[in-house]
C-alpha positions as CSV (number, residue, x, y, z in Angstrom):
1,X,160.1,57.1,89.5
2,X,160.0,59.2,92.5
3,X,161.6,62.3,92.7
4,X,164.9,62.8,94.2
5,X,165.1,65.2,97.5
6,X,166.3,68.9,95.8
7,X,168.1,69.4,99.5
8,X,170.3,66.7,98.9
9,X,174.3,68.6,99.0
10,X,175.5,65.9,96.5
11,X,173.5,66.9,93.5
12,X,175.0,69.4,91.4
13,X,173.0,72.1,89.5
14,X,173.0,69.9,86.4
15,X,171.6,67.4,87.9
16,X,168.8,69.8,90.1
17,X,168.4,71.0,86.7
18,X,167.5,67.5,84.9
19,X,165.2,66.7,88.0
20,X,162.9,70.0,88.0
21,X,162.8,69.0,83.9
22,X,161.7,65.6,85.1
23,X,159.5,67.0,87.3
24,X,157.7,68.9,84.8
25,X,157.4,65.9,82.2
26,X,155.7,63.9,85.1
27,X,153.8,66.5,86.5
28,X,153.4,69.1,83.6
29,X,150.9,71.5,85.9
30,X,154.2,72.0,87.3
31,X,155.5,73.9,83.9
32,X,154.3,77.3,85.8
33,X,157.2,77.4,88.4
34,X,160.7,78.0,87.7
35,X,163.7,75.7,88.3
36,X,164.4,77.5,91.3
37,X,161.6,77.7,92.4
38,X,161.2,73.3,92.2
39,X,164.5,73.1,93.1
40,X,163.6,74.4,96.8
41,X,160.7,71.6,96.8
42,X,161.8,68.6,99.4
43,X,160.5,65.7,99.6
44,X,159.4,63.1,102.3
45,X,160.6,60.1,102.3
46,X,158.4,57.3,101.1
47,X,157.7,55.2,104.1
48,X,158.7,57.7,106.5
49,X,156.0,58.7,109.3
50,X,154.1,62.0,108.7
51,X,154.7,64.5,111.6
52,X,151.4,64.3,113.1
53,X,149.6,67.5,112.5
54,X,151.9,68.8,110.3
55,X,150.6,69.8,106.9
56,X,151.5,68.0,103.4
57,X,151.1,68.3,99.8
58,X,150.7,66.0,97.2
59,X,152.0,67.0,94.0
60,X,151.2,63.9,92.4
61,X,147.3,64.6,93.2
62,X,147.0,68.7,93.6
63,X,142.9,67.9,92.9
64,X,142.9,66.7,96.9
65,X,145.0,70.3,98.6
66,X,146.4,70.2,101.2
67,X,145.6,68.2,104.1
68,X,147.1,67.3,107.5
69,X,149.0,64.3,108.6
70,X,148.0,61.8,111.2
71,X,149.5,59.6,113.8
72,X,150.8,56.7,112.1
73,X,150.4,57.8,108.9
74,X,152.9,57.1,106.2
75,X,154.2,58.9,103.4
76,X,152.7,56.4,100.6
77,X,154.8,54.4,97.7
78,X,152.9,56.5,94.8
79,X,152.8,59.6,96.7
80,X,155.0,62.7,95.8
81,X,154.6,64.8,99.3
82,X,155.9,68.2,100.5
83,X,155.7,69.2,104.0
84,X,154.5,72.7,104.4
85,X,157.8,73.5,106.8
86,X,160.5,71.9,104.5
87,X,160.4,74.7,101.7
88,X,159.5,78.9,101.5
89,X,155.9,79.8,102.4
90,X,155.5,81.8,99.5
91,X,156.2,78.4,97.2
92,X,153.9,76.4,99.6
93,X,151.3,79.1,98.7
94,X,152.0,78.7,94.7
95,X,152.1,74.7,94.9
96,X,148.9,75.1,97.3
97,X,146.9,76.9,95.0
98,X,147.3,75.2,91.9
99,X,144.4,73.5,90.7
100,X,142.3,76.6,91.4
101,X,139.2,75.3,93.1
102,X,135.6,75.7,92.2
């Protein structure tokens, strides 16, 4: 299941409501943000080309952070990834600093 892209005009707020719950079952470190709040999050497109040195998140594998993309580099199959100018800089910072790091 991949998640569905929360900028898409032809969802309605039921249904952006039934994806940030099915955000939450898959990803339940997620259960800290609001529906708003995961309603703003975007996602790539799986195959799509990352913008090279543009910065992505993975919110299927927080553990990793952030890191930046790479010519020629794809957004992956299993990959759930947010690009850090698709969505508010103050949620990039909340979905960026979750697992806190040791």
């Amino acid at each position: 299941m991949h998640p569905q892209r929360h900028n898409d005009p032809v969802m309605s707020q039921a249904q952006r409501a039934q994806e940030a719950r099915r955000l939450r079952d898959r990803f339940a470190w997620l259960n800290q943000f609001t529906d708003e709040e995961l309603q703003q999050i975007s996602f790539c497109e799986t195959g799509s080309e990352m913008v090279p040195g543009e910065t992505y998140f993975d919110i299927s594998h927080p553990e990793v952070g952030a890191f930046v993309g790479q010519e020629g580099q794809l957004i992956p199959e299993d990959g759930c990834l947010v690009r850090k100018g698709s969505i508010p800089e103050t949620l990039w910072n909340k979905l960026t600093a979750y697992p806190p790091r040791r």
